[in-house]
N, C-alpha and C positions, 0 to 999 in steps of 0.2 A: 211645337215641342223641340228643346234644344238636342243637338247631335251629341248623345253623353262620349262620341268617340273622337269630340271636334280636336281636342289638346293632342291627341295621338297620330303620326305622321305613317305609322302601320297600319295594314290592312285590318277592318273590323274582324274579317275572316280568319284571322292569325289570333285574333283576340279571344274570339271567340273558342277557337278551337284549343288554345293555351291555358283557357280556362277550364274547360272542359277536362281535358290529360289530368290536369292537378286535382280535380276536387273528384272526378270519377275513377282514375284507378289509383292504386296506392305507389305513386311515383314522388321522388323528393322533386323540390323546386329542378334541380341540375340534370336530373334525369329528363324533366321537359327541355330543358337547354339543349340537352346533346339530343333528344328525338326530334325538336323546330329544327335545328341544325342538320341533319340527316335530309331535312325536307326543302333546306336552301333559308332557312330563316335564320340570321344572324343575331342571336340577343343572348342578354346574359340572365343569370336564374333571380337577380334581384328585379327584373324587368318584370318576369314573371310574376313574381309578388307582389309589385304594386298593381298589376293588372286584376289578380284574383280578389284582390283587399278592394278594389276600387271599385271593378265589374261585377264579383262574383254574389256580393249583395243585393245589385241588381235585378241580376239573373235568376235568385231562388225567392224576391219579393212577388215577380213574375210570374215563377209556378207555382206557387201558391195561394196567388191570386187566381190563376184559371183552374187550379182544382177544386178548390173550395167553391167556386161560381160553375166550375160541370159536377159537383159534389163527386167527384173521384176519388173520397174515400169511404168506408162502411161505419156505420155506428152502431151492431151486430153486435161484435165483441171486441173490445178492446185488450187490450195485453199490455201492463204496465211493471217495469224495471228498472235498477238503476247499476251503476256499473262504477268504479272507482277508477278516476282518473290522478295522477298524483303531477303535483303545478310544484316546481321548485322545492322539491320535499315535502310538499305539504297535501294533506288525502283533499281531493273534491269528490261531490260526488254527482253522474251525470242521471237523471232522469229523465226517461226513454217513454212513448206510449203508441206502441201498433198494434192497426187493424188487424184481422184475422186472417188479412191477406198478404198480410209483411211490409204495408203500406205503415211511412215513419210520419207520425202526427203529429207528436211535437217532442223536442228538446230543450231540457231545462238544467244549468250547471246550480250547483249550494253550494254553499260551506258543510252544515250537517245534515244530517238525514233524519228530522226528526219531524212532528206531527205537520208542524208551521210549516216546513219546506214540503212535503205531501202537500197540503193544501194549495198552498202558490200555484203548485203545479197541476193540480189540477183543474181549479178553476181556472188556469189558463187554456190548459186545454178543450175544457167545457164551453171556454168562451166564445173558440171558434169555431168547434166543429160540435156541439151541441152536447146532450147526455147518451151514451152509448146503454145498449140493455145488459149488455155483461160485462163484468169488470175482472179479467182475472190479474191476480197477483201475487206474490209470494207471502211467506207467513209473516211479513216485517208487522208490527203495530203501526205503525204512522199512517197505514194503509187504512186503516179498520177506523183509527182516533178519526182521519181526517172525512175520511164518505159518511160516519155519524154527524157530523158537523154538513156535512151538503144534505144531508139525506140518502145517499145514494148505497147503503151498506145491506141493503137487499139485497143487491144486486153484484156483489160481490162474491166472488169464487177461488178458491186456492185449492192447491192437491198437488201431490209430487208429478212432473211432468208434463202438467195441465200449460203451465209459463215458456214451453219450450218454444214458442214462436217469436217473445220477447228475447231470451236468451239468445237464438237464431243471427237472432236482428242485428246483434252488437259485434260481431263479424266485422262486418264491413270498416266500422269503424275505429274499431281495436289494430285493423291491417292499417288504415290510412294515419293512425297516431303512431305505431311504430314507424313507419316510412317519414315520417315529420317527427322523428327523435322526439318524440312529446313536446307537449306545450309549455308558452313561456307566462301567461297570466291565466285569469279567471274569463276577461274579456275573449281574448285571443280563441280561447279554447267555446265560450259559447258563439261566437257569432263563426264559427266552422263549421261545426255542429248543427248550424241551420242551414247552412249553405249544404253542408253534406247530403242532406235530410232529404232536401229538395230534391238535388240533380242525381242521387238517387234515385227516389221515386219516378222521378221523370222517365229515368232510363231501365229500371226495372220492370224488363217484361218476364219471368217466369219461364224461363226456357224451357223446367223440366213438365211443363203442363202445356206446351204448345208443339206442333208439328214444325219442323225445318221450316215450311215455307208463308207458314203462319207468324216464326218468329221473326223472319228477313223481312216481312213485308213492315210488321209491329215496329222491328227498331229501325227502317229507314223512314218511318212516319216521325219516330222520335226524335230523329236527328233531324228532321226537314222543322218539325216545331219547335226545336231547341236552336234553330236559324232563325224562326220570327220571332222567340223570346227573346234575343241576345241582338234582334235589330236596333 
């Protein structure tokens, strides 16, 4: 297997952890510049960019791959939303679907929000992680049109408050599109969104559900396997 960091005369270690800053917490490109800088690392914030655009596909094809193969998500209940993200003036709109445990399954950008884009989306996400037994959602139609079309509108749930775990979820990523002065296409904005997704879950351990010493041990395990993903 080839060395995906042969063309780079920088440390993998620099790479990796450059990538990391940017897609995990909500910092602009030059924000990373002046924190590698701080650390003795000399680069400028478009270096960072092509690292994240090159690497960072990489890196959440990776964990995706090893969750889906330890099945480290739940197919219990699902929670599905979508959020409007605005491209050059124009509405997209981003469809969201997490577990019950705030784990992000998948990410899907449209143009409209109507039956045909529900469907897309959901049979993609059916495709990888199977048919879940609850389905909650909000009162949209597209929801309803498109699981009579799977079959799956049994199994469907909505109620005021019931969604607030999807709603929850979009947090994280609402902070990292303001810190990225919103986005410049349709592309740009989904292939983030899965990167996001990823190294999220990766590093989401749930602090308000774990002891201090439960949580240091959790995330220096995640950072040691977010070293052999990014090898």
């Amino acid at each position: 297997m080839r060395n995906p960091f042969r063309y780079f005369k920088t440390s993998p270690e620099i790479i990796r952890l450059a990538v990391m800053m940017y897609v995990r917490y909500p910092l602009s490109l030059r924000q990373v510049e002046d924190l590698l800088h701080e650390r003795g690392v000399d680069i400028s914030h478009e270096t960072v960019r092509a690292w994240w655009n090159r690497f960072g596909p990489r890196f959440a094809a990776e964990i995706r791959k090893r969750r889906i193969y330890d099945r480290s998500f739940s197919s219990w209940r699902w929670h599905l939303d979508e959020v409007f993200v605005r491209i050059n003036g124009e509405l997209r709109y981003l469809w969201r679907a997490v577990d019950h445990e705030g784990e992000v399954l998948e990410s899907f950008a449209t143009k409209r929000r109507d039956r045909k884009a529900a469907l897309r989306f959901m049979r993609k996400a059916m495709k990888r992680y199977g048919r879940p037994e609850v389905v909650v959602t909000d009162r949209l139609r597209s929801y309803r049109a498109a699981m009579k079309i799977i079959g799956n509108a049994a199994r469907q749930e909505t109620g005021r408050w019931l969604n607030n775990r999807a709603e929850n979820s979009h947090q994280p990523f609402r902070r990292r599109e303001r810190a990225m002065a919103k986005f410049r296409s349709a592309k740009s904005l989904q292939k983030f969104v899965l990167i996001h997704a990823s190294v999220h879950n990766h590093f989401n351990q749930e602090r308000h559900l774990r002891s201090r010493q439960i949580f240091k041990l959790n995330r220096s395990l995640a950072l040691a396997e977010w070293r052999q993903i990014a090898a």
